[in-house]
C-alpha positions as CSV (number, residue, x, y, z in Angstrom):
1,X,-3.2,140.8,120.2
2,X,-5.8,138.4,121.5
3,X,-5.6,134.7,121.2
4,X,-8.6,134.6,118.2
5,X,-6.7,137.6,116.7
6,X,-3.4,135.6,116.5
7,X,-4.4,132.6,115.7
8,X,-5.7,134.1,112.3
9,X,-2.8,135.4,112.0
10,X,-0.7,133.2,112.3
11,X,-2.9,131.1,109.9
12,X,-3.0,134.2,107.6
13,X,0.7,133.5,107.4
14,X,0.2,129.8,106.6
15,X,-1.9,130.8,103.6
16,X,0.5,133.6,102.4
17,X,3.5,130.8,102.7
18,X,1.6,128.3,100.5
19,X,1.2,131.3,97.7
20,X,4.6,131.7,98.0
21,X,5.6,128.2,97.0
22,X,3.3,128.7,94.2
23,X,4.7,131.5,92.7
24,X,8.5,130.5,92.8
25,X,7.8,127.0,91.6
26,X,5.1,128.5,88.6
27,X,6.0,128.3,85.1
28,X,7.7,132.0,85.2
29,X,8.9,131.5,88.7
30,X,12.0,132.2,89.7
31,X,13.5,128.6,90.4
32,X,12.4,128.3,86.3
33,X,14.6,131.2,85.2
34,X,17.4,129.2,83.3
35,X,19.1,131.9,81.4
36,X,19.0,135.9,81.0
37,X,20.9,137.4,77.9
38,X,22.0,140.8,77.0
39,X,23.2,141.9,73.6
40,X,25.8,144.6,73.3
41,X,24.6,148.2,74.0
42,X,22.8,149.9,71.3
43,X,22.9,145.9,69.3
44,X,19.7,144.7,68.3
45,X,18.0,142.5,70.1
46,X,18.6,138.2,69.1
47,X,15.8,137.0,67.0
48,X,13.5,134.1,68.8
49,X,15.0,131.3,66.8
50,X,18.3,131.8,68.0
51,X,17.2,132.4,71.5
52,X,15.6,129.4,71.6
53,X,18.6,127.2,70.2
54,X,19.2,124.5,72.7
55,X,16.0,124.5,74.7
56,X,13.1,122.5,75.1
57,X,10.2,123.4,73.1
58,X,8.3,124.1,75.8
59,X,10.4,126.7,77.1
60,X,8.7,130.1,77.7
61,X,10.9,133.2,76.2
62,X,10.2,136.8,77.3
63,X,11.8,140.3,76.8
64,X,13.7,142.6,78.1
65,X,15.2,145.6,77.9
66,X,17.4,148.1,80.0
67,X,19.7,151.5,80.0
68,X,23.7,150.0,79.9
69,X,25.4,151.7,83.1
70,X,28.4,152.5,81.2
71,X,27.2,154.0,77.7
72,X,23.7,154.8,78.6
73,X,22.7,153.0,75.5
74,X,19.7,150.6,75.2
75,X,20.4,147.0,75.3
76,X,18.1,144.5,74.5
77,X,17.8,141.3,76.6
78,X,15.5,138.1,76.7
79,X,14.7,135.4,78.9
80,X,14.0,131.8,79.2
81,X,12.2,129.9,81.7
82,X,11.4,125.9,82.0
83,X,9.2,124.5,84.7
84,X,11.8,121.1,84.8
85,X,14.7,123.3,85.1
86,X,17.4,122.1,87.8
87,X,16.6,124.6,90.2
88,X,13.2,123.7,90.2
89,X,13.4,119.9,90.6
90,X,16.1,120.3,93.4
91,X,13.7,122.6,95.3
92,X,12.9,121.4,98.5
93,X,11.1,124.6,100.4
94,X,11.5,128.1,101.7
95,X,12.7,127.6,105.4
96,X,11.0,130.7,107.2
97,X,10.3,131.9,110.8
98,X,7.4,130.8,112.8
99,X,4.7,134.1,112.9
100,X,6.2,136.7,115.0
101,X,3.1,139.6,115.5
102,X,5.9,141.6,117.7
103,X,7.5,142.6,114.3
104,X,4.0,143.6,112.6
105,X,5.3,147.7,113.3
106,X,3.3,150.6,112.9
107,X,5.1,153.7,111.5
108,X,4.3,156.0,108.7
109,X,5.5,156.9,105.0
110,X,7.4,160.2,104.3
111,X,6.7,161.6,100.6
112,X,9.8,163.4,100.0
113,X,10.2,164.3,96.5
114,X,7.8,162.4,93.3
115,X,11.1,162.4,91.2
116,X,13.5,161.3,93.9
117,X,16.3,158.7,92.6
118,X,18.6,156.8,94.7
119,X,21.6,154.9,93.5
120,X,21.2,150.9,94.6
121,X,24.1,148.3,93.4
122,X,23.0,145.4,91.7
123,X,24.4,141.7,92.9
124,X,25.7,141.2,89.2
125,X,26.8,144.9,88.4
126,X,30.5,144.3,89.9
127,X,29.9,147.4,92.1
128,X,27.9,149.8,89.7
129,X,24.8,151.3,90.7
130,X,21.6,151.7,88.9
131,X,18.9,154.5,89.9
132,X,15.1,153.7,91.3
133,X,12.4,156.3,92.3
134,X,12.4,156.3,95.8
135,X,9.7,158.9,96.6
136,X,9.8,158.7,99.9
137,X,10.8,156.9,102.8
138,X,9.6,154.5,105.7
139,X,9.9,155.3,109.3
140,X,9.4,153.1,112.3
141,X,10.9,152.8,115.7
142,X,12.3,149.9,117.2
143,X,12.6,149.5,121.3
144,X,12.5,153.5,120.9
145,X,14.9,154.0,118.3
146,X,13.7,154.9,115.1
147,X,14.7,153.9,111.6
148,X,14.6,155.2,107.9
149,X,14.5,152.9,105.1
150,X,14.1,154.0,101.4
151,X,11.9,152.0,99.0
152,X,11.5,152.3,95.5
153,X,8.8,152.6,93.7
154,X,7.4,149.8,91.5
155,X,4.6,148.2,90.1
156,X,4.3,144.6,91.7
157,X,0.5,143.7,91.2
158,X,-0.4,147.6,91.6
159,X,1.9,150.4,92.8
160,X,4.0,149.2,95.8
161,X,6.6,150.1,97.4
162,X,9.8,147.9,97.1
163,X,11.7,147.7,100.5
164,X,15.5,146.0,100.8
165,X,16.9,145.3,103.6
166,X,19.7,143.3,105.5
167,X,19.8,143.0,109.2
168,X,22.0,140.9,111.3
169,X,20.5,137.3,110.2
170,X,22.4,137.5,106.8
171,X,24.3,134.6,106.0
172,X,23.9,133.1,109.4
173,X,19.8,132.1,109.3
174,X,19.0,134.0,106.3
175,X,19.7,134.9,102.9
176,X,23.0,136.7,102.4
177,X,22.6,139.3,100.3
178,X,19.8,140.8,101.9
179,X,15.7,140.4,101.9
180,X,12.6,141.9,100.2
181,X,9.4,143.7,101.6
182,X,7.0,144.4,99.7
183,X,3.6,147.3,100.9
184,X,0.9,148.9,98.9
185,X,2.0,152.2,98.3
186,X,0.2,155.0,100.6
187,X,0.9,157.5,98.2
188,X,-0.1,155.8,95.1
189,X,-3.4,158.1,95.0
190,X,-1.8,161.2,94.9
191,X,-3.6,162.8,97.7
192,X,0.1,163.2,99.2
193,X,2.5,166.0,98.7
194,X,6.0,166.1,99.4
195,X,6.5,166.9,102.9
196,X,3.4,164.8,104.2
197,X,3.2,161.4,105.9
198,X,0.9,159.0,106.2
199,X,0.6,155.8,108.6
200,X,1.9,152.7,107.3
201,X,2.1,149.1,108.8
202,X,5.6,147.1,108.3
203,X,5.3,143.5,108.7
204,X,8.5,141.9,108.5
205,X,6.8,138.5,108.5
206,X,6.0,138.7,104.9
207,X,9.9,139.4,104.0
208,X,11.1,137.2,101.1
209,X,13.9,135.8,99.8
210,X,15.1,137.8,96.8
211,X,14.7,136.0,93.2
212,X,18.4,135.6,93.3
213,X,17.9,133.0,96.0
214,X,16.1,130.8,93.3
215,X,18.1,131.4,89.8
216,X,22.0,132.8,89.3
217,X,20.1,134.4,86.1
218,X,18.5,137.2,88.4
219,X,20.0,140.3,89.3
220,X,18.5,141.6,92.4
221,X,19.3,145.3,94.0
222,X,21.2,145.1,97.5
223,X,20.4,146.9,100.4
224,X,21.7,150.4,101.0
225,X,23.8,151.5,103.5
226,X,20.5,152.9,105.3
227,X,18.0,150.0,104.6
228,X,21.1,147.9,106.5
229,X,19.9,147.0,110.3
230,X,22.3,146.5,113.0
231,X,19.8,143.8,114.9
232,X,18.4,140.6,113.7
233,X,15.0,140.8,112.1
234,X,13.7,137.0,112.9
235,X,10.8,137.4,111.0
236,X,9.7,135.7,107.3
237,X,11.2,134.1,104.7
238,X,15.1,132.5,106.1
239,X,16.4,131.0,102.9
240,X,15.9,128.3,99.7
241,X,16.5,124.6,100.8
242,X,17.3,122.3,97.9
243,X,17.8,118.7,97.6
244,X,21.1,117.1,98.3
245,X,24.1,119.2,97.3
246,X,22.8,121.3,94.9
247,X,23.9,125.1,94.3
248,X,23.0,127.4,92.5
C-alpha cells in the first residue's frame, strides 16, 4: 500500500471510530439498554404502562419478540433504553488497535446452501443454542493457511453478513467473549448459486465489540468452534473502558 493510500486509510479508520462512538452512546445505543423482558412462552406480551413503571418519562420502549428454545412457543419481549443510563454516563471510550492494512485480507464467499442453519449459543442461554441462516461461508488464508468462518445472515443497514469470531486476544487485550465483523453480503443479489464463490475483502480493522460489551441486558451469539482462531487478530475494536470501577 502506498504512503497516500495509507494514510487515507488510516484516516478512513479515524472517521469510522468516531461513528462508532456515536452509535453506542445514541439514544438506542447499546450503553442505553437498561432492561430487556421476556414474558412466559406463549404469555401475552406486558402492556406499555406496566413496562414503563419505574422509568423516566423519557425512556424509549421497543418490542420484541422471539421462538422459546425449549417449548418453541412465542414469547413476547420489550425493551427500555435511557440516554442517562449508568452505563452511558460511566462510558469513557472504546480502546482499539492502531490501523493495521496487513489484516485488510482478500478471500472469497462460498454460497453453500440459501436455507443453511447453524446452531450458535447465546451468552445468556446457559448453553442452548439458537439457529441463524448461514448461507455460506468465508474463506481466507493466513501466512498460507486457510480458514473457514460461518456468518449468518442479517439485515444490519441492508443484507450483511454477520461474522463472530474469537482469536487469541480474548480476555487478555480484547473482549472475552468474542468480537463482531460485519460485510455487505456478496450474495445478497442473487446472481449466486450454491456451489459458487465470489471475492470478498475481510478487514479485521472494523471488528467490534459485541453489544454485550455495553449493556448486561444484551444477549449476543458466541463464536463457534470454527469462527474460533488459534492466533491473535490485533486488529479493531479491543474493549469498553468505563470510568472508575464501574462494571457492568
Amino acid at each position: 500500500m502506498s504512503t497516500s493510500a495509507s494514510a487515507s486509510a488510516a484516516s478512513d479508520y479515524s472517521a469510522w471510530a468516531e461513528s462508532r462512538r456515536a452509535t453506542v452512546t445514541a439514544p438506542q445505543g447499546a450503553l442505553a439498554l437498561v432492561l430487556t423482558h421476556w414474558s412466559a412462552p406463549g404469555e401475552p406480551a406486558v402492556d406499555d404502562a406496566a413496562a414503563r413503571a419505574g422509568h423516566p418519562v423519557d425512556a424509549l420502549l421497543t418490542r420484541l419478540q422471539r421462538t422459546d428454545i425449549e417449548t418453541g412457543l412465542p414469547q413476547e419481549g420489550y425493551r427500555i433504553w435511557r440516554q442517562g443510563s449508568p452505563a452511558n454516563e460511566a462510558f469513557e471510550d472504546i480502546e482499539r488497535y492502531d490501523y493495521d492494512p496487513a489484516w485488510v485480507l482478500e478471500g472469497r464467499f462460498e454460497l453453500v446452501d440459501e436455507d443453511r442453519v447453524v446452531p450458535f449459543e447465546h451468552i445468556k442461554d446457559g448453553g442452548a443454542t439458537r439457529g441463524l441462516p448461514v448461507s455460506g461461508d468465508l474463506v481466507f488464508e493466513i501466512d498460507g493457511t486457510e480458514y473457514r468462518l460461518a456468518a449468518f445472515d442479517t439485515n444490519y443497514g441492508g443484507p450483511k453478513l454477520h461474522l463472530v469470531f474469537g482469536d487469541r486476544t480474548n480476555g487478555v487485550e480484547s473482549y472475552g467473549a468474542g468480537r463482531f465483523l460485519f460485510l455487505d453480503h456478496p450474495g445478497a443479489t442473487g446472481d449466486l448459486a450454491p456451489g459458487d464463490s465470489t471475492p470478498v475483502t475481510v478487514d479485521f480493522n472494523r471488528a467490534v465489540v459485541p453489544p454485550c460489551g455495553f449493556s448486561n441486558q444484551m444477549n449476543c451469539p458466541l463464536p463457534p468452534l470454527q469462527n474460533r482462531l488459534p492466533f491473535p487478530v490485533r486488529a479493531g475494536e479491543k474493549k469498553v473502558r468505563f470510568a472508575g470501577d464501574f462494571a457492568l
